[in-house]
C-alpha positions in Angstrom: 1.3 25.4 -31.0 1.1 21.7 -30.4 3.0 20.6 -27.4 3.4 16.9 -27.0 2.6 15.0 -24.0 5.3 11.9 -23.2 5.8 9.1 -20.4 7.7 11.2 -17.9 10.8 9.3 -16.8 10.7 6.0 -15.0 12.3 5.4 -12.1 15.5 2.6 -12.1 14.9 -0.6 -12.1 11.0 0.0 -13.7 11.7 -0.6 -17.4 8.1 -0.1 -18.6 4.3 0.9 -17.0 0.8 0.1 -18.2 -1.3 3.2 -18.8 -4.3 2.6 -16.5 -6.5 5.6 -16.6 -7.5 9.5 -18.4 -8.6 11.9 -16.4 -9.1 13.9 -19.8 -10.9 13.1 -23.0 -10.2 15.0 -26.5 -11.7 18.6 -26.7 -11.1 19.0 -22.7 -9.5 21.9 -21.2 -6.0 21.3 -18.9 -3.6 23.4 -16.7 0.0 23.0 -16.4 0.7 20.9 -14.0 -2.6 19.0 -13.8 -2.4 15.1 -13.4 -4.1 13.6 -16.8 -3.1 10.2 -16.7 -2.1 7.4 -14.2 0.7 5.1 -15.2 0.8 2.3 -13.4 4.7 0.4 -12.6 5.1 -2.5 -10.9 6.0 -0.5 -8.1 4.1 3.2 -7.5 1.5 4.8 -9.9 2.9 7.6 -10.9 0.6 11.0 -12.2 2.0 12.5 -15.6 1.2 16.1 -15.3 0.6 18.4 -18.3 3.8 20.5 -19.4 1.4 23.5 -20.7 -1.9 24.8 -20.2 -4.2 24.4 -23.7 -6.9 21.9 -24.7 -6.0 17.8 -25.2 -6.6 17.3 -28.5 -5.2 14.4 -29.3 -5.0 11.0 -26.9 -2.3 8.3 -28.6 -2.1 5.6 -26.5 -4.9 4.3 -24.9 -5.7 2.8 -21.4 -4.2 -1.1 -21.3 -1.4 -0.2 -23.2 2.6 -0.8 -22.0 4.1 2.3 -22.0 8.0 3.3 -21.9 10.0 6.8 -21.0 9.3 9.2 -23.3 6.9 7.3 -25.5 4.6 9.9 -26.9 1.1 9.1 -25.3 -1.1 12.2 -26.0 -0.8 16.0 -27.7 -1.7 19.7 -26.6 -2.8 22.5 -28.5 -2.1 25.6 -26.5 -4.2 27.6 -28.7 -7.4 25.0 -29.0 -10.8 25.9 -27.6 -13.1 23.2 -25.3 -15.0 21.3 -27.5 -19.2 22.6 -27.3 -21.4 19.7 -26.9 -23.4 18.9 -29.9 -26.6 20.5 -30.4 -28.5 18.0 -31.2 -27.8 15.8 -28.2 -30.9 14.5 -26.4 -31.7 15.0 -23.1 -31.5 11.5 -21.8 -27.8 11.0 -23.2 -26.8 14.8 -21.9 -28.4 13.1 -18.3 -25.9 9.9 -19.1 -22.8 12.7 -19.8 -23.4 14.4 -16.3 -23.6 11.4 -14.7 -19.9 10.0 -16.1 -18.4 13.5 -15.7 -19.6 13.5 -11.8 -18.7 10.0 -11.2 -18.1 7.4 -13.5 -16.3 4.3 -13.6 -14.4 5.1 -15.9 -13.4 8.5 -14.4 -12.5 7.1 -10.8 -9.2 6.3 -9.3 -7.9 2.7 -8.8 -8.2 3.0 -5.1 -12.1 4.5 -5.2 -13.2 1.9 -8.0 -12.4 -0.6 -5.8 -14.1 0.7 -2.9 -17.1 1.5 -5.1 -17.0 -1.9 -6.2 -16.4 -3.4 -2.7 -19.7 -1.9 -1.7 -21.9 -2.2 -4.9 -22.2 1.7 -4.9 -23.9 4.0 -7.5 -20.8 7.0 -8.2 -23.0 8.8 -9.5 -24.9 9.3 -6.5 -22.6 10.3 -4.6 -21.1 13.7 -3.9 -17.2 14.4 -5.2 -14.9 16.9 -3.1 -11.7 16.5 -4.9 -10.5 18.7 -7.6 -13.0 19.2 -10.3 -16.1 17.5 -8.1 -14.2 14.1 -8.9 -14.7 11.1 -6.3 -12.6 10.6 -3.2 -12.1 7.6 -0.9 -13.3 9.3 1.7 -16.6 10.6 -0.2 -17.5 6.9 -0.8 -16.8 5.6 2.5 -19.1 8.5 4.2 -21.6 7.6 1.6 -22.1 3.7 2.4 -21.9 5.2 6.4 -24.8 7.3 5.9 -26.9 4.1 4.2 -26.6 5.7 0.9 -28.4 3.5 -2.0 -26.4 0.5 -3.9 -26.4 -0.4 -7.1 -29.3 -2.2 -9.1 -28.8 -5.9 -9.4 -27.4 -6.1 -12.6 -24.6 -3.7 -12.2 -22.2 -5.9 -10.2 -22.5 -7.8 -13.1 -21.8 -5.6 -15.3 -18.9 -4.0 -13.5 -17.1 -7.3 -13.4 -17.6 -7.6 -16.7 -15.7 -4.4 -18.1 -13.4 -4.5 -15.3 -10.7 -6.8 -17.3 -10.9 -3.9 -20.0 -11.0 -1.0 -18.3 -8.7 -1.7 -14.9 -5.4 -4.1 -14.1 -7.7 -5.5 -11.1 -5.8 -7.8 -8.8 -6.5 -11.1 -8.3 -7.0 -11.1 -4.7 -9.6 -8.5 -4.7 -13.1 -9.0 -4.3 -14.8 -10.0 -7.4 -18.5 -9.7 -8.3 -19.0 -12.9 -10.7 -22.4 -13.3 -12.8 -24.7 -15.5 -11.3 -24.9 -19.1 -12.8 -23.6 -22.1 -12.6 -19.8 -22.9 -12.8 -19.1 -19.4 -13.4 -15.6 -18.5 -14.1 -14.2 -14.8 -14.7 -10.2 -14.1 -15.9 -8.9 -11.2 -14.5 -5.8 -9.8 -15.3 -2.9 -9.1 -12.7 -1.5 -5.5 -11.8 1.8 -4.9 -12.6 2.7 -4.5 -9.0 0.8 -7.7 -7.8 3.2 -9.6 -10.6 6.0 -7.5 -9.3 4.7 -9.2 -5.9 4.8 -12.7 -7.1 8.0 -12.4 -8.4 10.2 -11.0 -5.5 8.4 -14.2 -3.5 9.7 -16.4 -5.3 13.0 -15.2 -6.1 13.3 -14.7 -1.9 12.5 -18.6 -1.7 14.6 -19.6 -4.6 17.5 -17.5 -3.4 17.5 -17.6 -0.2 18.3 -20.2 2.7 15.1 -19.1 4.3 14.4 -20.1 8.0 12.3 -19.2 11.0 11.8 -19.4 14.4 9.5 -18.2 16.9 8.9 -17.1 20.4 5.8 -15.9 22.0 5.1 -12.3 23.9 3.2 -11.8 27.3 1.8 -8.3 25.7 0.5 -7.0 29.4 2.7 -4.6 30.1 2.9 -2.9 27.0 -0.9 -2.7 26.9 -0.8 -1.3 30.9 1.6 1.2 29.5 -0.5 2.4 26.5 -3.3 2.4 28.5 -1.7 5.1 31.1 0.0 7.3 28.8 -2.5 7.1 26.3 -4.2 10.1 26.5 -1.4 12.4 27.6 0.6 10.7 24.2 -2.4 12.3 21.8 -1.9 15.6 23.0 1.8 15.5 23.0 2.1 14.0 19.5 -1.5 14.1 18.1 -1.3 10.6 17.2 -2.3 7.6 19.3 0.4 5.4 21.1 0.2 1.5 19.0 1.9 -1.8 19.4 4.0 -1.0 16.4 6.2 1.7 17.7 7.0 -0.4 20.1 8.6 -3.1 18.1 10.2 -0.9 15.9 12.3 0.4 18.7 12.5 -3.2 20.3 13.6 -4.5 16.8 16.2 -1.5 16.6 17.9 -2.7 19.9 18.0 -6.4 18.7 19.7 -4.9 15.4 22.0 -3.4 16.9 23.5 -6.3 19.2 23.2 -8.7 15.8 24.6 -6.8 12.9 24.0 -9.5 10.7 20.0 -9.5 11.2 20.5 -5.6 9.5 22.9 -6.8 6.4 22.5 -7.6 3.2 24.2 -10.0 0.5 25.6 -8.8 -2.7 27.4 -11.0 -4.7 30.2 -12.9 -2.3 30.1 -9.8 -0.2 28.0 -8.6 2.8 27.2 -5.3 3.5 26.4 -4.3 7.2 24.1 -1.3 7.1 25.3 1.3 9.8 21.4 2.9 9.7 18.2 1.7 10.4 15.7 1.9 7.9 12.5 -0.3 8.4 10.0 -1.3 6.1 6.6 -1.8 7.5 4.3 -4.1 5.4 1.0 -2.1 4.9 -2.0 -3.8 2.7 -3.2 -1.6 -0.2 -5.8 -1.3 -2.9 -3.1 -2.7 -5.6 -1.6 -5.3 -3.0 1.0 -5.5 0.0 3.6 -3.0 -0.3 6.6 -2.4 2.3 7.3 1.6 2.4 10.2 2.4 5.0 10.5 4.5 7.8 14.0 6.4 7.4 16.3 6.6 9.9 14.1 5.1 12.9 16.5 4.8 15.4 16.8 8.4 15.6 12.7 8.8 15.8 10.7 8.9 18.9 7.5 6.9 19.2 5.2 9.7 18.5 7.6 10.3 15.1 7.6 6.4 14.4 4.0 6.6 14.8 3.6 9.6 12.5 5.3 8.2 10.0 3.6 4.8 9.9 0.2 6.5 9.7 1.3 9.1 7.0 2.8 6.1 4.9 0.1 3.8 5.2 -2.6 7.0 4.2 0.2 7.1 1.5 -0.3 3.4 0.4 -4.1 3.6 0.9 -4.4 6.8 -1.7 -1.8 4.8 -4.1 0.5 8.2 -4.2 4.1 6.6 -2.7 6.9 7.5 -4.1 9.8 5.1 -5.3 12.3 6.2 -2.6 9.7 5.6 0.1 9.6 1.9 -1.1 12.8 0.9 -1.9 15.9 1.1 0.7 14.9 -1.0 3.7 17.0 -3.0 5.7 14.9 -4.8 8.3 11.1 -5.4 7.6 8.3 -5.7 10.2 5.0 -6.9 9.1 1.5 -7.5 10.6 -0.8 -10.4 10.0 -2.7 -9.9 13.3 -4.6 -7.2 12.4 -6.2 -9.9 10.1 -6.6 -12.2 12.6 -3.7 -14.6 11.9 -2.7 -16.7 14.9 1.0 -17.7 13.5 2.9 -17.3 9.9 6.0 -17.6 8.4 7.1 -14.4 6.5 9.1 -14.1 3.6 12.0 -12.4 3.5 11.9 -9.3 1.2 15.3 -9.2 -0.7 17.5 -8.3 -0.3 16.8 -7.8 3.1 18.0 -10.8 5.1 15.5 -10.8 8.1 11.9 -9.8 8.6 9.9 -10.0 11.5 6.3 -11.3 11.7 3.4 -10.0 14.6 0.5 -11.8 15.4 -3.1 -11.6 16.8 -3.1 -11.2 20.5 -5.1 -13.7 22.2 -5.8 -15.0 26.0 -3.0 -17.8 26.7 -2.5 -19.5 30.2 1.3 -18.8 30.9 3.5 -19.2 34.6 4.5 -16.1 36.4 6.6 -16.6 39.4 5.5 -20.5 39.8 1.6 -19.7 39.8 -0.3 -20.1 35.8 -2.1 -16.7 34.7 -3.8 -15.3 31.9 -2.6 -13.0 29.8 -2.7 -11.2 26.5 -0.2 -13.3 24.2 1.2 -12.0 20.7 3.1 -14.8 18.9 6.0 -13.6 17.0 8.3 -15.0 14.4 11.4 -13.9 12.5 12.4 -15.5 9.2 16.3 -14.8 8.0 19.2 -15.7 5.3 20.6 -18.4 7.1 23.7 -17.8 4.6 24.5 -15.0 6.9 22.6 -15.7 9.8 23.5 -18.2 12.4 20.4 -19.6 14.1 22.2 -18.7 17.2 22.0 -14.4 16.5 18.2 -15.1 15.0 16.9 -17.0 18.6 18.8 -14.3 20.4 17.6 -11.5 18.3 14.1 -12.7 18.6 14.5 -13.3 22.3 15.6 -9.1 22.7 12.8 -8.1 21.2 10.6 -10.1 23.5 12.7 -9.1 26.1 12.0 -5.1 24.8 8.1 -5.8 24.8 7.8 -7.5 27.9 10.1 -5.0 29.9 9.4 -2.0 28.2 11.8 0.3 30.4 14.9 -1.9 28.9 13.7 0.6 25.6 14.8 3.8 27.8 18.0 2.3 29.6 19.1 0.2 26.2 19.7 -3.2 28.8 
């Protein structure tokens, strides 16, 4: 019996998704249940699983294409048997078949191509642990720390080359151009970093978009990470970070300005009575913004959980759409970069979003005499349609307050 295989449904709002990769050719055996092709949304890339166990035998849509719910992209045949290799094969291209099924290019996921690519690594060479022997993140990171062996010269090339046909590479990944002069390579965007571009602009273009700044004496927080630290681990099994702490501090600032935590829609605004942060992690496919639920009612060590789990989450490419959509106050990090000061964008419809810095040595006064300490500047860009510059400087100022008093977090002062 011939079971067809179709787009599972998308979720609302995503009208279509571009079929990026098969994790099963013609003739190959599947299970129910067993991911065989990534669809990539502007959003998420979600895993369409097969409905029945059997043999592929038929693939209808092929990687590049735009692909809606329901469209019929591949066929089952319950009863099939795996296709035998021919006979007559030789044994340099039956070499060249082991070495795509243990590692390919074309077999590998979005977020281990690029890391393969990143580091100019041979796949095959590498050892898989994931299901089926296939490639993992962490296999390829392991193998560039051991000094594992690069590719040949000509295969960065090469691997630029295909990559237009093959992947939706973003544009802001590293690229390995041909040597020459005045070399030029196009390179398609991913769905989601044109889902990126978009939002941007529509924040700038709909928006009365302002920001101010303050600056953060970051000493006592450290002083307080540094003797809790270790006691923190074993209570929580996750280390104590900056970010937890402005999560809370921003919680407290939300709740004395209301308006920092609404929305507009239409004429109306909407004052959310919950705190759901989005925390602005960088991915393989681009910056997303997933959203810790309910943070208010977490403690650090859960805040902190549920940043690391997230941004694994983001790393691997598997969030889901309700972990990315929702927020209603966004916190995001250039420091770890190294940026010194920024301006954030506001991520609609969201109508405030809070931006941290790199901490750096800064000469400041403390009780009449100038010290040195660790300084974080921070800025927070909001709707001034529905946020008086008034609530944003005093917003700003209570979560500097929070940071630089830490016990006004415990006693809510």
């Amino acid at each position: 019996m011939t079971i067809e295989v179709k787009v599972p449904t998308l979720p609302e709002s995503v009208a279509d998704g571009l079929l990026v990769e098969w994790h099963k050719k013609p003739g190959d055996a599947v299970e129910e249940g067993e991911n065989i092709v990534d669809i990539e949304t502007d959003k998420v890339v979600l895993e369409c699983p097969a409905p029945k166990s059997g043999v592929l035998s038929d693939i209808v849509v092929e990687v590049g294409t735009t692909v809606t719910s329901g469209q019929l992209i591949a066929k089952i045949d319950e009863n099939g048997s795996v296709a035998a290799a021919p006979a007559e094969k030789s044994a340099e291209s039956a070499s060249d078949s082991d070495d795509a099924d243990s590692g390919s290019e074309q077999s590998l996921s979005p977020a281990v191509r690029r890391v393969v690519d990143e580091h100019g690594i041979d796949p095959s060479q590498v050892t898989g642990t994931g299901k089926d022997g296939r490639l993992t993140k962490k296999d390829v990171l392991a193998f560039v720390e051991s000094g594992g062996a690069k590719k040949g010269d000509a295969a960065p090339a090469k691997a630029a080359e295909s990559a237009p046909a093959t992947t939706s590479k973003a544009a802001d990944e590293e690229i390995n151009l041909p040597s020459g002069e005045r070399v030029e390579q196009r390179v398609p965007m991913t769905r989601l970093r044109q889902r990126i571009a978009e939002r941007l602009v529509e924040a700038q273009q709909s928006a009365a978009m302002l920001t101010t700044f303050n600056e953060i004496n970051m000493q006592p927080v450290m002083d307080l990470r540094k003797k809790y630290q270790d006691q923190f681990v074993k209570g929580n099994d996750v280390k104590l970070g900056f970010m937890s702490f402005f999560v809370k501090a921003c919680i407290e600032g939300l709740k004395r300005y209301p308006a920092v935590n609404a929305s507009i829609d239409g004429t109306d605004i909407i004052y959310h009575g919950y705190y759901d942060l989005g925390i602005a992690v960088s991915s393989p496919r681009g910056l997303v913004v997933p959203v810790v639920r309910d943070a208010d009612q977490q403690s650090f060590g859960d805040v902190e959980k549920s940043i690391r789990a997230l941004g694994a989450k983001a790393q691997e490419g598997k969030l889901s759409m309700d972990e990315l959509t929702g927020g209603t106050f966004s916190i995001t990090n250039g420091g770890i970069f190294g940026s010194w000061l920024s301006t954030p964008i506001l991520n609609p419809p969201q109508s405030g979003i809070l931006g941290m810095h790199a901490i750096n040595d800064k000469p400041i006064v403390e009780n009449g005499e100038v010290v040195i300490r660790p300084v974080m500047m921070v800025a927070l860009s909001y709707d001034h349609r529905i946020i008086d510059g008034k609530e944003a400087v005093s917003f700003l100022r209570t979560v500097k307050e929070c940071i630089e008093e830490p016990a006004r977090l415990l006693l809510q002062v």
